[in-house]
C-alpha positions in Angstrom: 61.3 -11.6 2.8 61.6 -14.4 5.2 62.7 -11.9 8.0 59.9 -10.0 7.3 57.4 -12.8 7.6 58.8 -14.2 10.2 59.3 -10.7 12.5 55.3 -10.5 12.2 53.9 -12.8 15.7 50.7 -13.6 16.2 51.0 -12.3 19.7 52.3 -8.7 18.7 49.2 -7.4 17.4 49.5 -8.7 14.0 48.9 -12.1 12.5 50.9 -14.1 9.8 49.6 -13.2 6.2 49.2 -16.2 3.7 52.5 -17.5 2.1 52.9 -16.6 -1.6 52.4 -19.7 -3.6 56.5 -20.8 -5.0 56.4 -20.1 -9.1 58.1 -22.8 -10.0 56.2 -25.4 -8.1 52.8 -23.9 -10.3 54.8 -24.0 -13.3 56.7 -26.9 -13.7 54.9 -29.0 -10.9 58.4 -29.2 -8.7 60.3 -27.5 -7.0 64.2 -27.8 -6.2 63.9 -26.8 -2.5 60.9 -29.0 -1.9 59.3 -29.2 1.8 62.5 -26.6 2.7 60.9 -24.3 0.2 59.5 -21.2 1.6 56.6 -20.6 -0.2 53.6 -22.7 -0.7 53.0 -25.5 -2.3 49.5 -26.0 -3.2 48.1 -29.4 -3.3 46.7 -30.4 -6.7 48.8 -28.0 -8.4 51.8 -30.4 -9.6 49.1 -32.1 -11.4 48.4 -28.9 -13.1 51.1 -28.6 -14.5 52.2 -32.5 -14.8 48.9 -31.9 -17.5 50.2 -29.0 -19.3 53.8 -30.3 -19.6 52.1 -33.7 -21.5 50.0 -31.4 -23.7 53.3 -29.9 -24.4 55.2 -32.6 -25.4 52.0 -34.0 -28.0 51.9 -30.8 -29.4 55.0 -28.9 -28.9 53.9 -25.9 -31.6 50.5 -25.3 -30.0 49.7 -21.9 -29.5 49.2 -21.3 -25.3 49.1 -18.6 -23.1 52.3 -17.6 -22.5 51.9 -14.8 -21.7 49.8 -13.7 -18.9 45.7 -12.8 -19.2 45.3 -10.3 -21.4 48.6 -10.1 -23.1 49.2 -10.8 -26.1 51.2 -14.1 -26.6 54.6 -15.0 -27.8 54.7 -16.4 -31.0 56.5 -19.6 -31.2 57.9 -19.9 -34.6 61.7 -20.3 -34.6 61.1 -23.2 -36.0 59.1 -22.8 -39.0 62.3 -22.7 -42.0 62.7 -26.4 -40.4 59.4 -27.3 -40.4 58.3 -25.9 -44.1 62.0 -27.7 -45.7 60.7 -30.8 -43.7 57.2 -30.4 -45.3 58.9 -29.7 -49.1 61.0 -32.8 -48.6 58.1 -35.1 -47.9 55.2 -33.3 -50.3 57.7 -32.4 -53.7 60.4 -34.9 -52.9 64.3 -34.7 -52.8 64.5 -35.5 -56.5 62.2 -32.7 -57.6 64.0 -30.2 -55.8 67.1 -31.1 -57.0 66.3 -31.1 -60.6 66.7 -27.9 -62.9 67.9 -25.1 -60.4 66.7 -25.8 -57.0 64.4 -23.9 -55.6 63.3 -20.3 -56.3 63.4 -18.6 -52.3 60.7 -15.3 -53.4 61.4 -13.1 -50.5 63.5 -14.8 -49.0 65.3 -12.9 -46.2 68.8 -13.4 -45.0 68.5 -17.1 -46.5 67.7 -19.1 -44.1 65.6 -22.1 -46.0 68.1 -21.9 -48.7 70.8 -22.0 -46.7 69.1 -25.4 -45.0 68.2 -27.0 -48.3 71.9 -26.6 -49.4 73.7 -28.0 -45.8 71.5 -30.4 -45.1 69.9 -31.5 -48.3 71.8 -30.5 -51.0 69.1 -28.7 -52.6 69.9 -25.7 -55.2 68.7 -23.0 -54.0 68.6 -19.4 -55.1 66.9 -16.1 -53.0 64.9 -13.9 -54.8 65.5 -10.7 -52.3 64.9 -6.8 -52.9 66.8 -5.8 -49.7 70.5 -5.9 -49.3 71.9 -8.5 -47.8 72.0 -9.8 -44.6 74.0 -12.8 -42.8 71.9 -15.6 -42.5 71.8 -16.6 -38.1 72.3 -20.3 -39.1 75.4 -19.6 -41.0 77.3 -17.6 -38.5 79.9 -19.1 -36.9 78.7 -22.8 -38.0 80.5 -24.2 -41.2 77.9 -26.7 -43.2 80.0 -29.8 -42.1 79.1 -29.7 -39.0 75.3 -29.6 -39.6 74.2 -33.4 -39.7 72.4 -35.0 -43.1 73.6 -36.6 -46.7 73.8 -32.7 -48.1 76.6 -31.1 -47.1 77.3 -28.3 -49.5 80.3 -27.5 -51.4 79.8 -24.1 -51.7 77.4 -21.2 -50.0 74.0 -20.5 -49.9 73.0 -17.2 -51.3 73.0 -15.3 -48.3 75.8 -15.9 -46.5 79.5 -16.3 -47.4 81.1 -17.6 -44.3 78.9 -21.0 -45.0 81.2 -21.6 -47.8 84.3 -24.3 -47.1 87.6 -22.7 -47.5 89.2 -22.2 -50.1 86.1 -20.4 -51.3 85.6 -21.5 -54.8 86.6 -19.0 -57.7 85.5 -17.2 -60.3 85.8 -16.0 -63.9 85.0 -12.3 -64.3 81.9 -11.5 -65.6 81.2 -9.6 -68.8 79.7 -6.3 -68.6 76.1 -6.2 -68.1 73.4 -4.1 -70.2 72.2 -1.3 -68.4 68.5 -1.6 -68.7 67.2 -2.6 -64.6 67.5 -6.3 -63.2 65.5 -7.8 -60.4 68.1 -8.3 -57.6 68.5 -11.8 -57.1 70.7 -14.1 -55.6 72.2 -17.3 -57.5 71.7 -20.6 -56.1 74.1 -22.7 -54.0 76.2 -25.1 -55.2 74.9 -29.0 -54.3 76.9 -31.7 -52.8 79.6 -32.6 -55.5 83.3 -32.3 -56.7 85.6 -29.7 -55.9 84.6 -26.2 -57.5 85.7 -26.4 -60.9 88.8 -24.3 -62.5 87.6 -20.6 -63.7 86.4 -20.3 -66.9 85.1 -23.7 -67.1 81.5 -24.6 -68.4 80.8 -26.4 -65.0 82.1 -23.0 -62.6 78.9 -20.7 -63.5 76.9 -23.6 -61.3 76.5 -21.2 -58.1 78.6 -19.0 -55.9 76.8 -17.5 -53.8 77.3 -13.6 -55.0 74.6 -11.6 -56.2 73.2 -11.8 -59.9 73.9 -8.3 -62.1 73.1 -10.1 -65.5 69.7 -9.9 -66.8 70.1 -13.1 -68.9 71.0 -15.2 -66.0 68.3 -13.6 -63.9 65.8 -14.4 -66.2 67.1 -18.3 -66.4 67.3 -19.1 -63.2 63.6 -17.8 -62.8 62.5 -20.3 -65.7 64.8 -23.5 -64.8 63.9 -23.2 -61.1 62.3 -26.5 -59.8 59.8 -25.3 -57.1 58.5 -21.5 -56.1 58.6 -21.2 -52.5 57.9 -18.1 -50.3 57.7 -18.3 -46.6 55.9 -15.3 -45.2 56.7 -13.1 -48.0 55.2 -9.9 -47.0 53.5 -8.2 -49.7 55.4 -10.7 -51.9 52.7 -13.2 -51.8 50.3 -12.5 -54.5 53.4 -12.2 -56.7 55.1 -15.7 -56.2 51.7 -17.6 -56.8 51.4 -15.6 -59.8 55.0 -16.1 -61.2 54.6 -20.2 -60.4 51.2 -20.2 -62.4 52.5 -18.2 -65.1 55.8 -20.5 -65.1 54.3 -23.5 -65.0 55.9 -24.4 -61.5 55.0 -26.3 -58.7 54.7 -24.1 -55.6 54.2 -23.5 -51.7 53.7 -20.2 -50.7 52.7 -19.6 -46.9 51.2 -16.1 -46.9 51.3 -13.9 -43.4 50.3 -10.0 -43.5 47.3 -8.9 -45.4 48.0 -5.3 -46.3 45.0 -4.7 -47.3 45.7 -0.8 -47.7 48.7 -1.6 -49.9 46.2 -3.7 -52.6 42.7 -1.8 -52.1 41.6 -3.4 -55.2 41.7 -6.9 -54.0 38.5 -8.3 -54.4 36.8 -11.9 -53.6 34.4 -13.1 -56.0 31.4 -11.9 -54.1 33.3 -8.6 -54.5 34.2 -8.0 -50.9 37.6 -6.7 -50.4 40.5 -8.6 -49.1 40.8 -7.5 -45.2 41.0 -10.4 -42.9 43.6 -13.4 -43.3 41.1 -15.7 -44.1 40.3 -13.4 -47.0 43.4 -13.3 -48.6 43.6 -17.5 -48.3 41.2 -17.8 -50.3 41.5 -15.0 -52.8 45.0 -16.3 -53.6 43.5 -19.7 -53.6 41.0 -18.6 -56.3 43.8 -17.8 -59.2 43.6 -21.8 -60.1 40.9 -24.4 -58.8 43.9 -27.0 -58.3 45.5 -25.0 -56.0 45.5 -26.6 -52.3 45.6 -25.4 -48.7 47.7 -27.3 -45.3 48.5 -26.1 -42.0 52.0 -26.7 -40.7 53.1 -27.5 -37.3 54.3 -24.1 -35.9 52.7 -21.0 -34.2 51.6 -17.8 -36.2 50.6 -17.8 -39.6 51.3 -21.4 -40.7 48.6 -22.1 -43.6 50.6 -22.8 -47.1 48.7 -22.6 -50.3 50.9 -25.2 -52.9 50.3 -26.9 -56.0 52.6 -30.0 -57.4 54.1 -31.2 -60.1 51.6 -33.4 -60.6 49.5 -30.4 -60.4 50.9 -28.2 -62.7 51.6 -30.9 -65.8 49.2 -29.1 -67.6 49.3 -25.5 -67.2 
């Protein structure tokens, strides 16, 4: 390209077209080559983007223009399993969590909050999944003991089996199960603690990380969760508020698709069908007057609909 600027004289008929403006000076307000650089450097435009870098670093998750005028943006949401376990932490608190059996993940995916509320919390957590599953991206190829924090789990989440220390722990055989149709669950991983105790052994049913077959069990670890939470669970929304309100559970449900031709009989209480996201905020916000409404600090669909424990004392 420089050849071909620079091949163009004024005195051959021709004169010198503009030079393109350098990229990386306009985004990052620098540029590595500086006054050797061949392309311009506009003045005023380092400030540009001296301004948008700041606005960046005050709010890191705010939604910009990534990607062009007129294109749709990429979402910036890798982030939000941290950012929701954060918010659990300081809205329910460690001790809640931790009581009963952890936390109830509704639709939960290949794992990946449970798996973060085990390694780094020590949370219980189990995944309430109808797909088969998948190996959870955090787990692969990184044990829990190298993932900093007081929880560092003794056993596996329950999506992923390489996040398990070695020797994996063991396990009694399990008696047959009826054969009337279970919801495929997950169980919960084990918290920090002792070794895995010997098969057989009262304390050895605590959590392996292997899927749930038994009815029975499914049904108790369903009723002794601690907290309901569902991170955007699809058409699986509607269904974990319910199940929290019906158990008496404190909840945070952060709802994302509308699928409003799955449930045409949605309705808000002027009667207007549930279409828009907005819409389906607030119907789901209408099954109980004490349930509340936050935004979190990532991109996308980041509104969670919750209720407490203090909030739910008296259903």
């Amino acid at each position: 390209m420089v050849g071909a600027f620079s091949s163009r004289q004024a005195g051959n008929g021709g004169t010198l077209p503009p030079r393109p403006v350098c990229k990386h000076f306009v985004r990052a307000g620098r540029c590595q080559y500086a006054e050797a650089c061949f392309f311009a450097h506009p003045e005023g435009r380092d400030v540009e983007a001296a301004r948008r870098a700041e606005r960046r670093r005050e709010a890191p998750n705010q939604k910009v223009a990534n990607r062009g005028e007129g294109r749709r943006n990429h979402v910036k949401n890798d982030s939000r399993v941290s950012v929701l376990r954060r918010w659990l932490l300081d809205q329910f608190g460690l001790e809640h969590l931790r009581s009963r059996r952890g936390v109830l993940d509704v639709a939960g995916g290949k794992g990946e909050l449970a798996w973060e509320l085990v390694n780094l919390n020590g949370v219980p957590a189990c995944v309430l999944e109808p797909r088969p599953a998948r190996r959870c991206s955090k787990a692969a190829g990184a044990e829990p003991e190298r993932w900093p924090g007081p929880g560092r789990a003794s056993g596996s989440t329950s999506r992923t089996r390489r996040s398990r220390p070695r020797p994996p722990p063991r396990r009694a055989p399990r008696p047959p199960s009826p054969p009337s149709p279970a919801p495929r669950t997950r169980t919960e991983a084990r918290p920090p603690g002792p070794e895995p105790a010997e098969p057989g052994s009262a304390d050895e049913e605590a959590g392996d990380g292997l899927e749930v077959t038994s009815p029975l069990e499914a049904v108790e670890l369903l009723r002794e969760c601690s907290t309901v939470v569902a991170l955007h669970p699809d058409q699986a929304a509607e269904p974990a508020v319910a199940l929290a309100l019906a158990l008496g559970k404190a909840f945070a449900v952060v709802p994302c698709c509308v699928y409003a031709a799955s449930f045409p009989r949605r309705r808000l209480r002027d009667g207007a069908q549930v279409r828009t996201y907005e819409d389906l905020l607030n119907y789901l916000q209408g099954f109980h007057p004490r349930i509340r409404r936050a935004d979190l600090d990532f991109e996308g669909k980041h509104t969670v609909l919750y209720m407490t424990p203090e909030d739910v004392l008296d259903l």
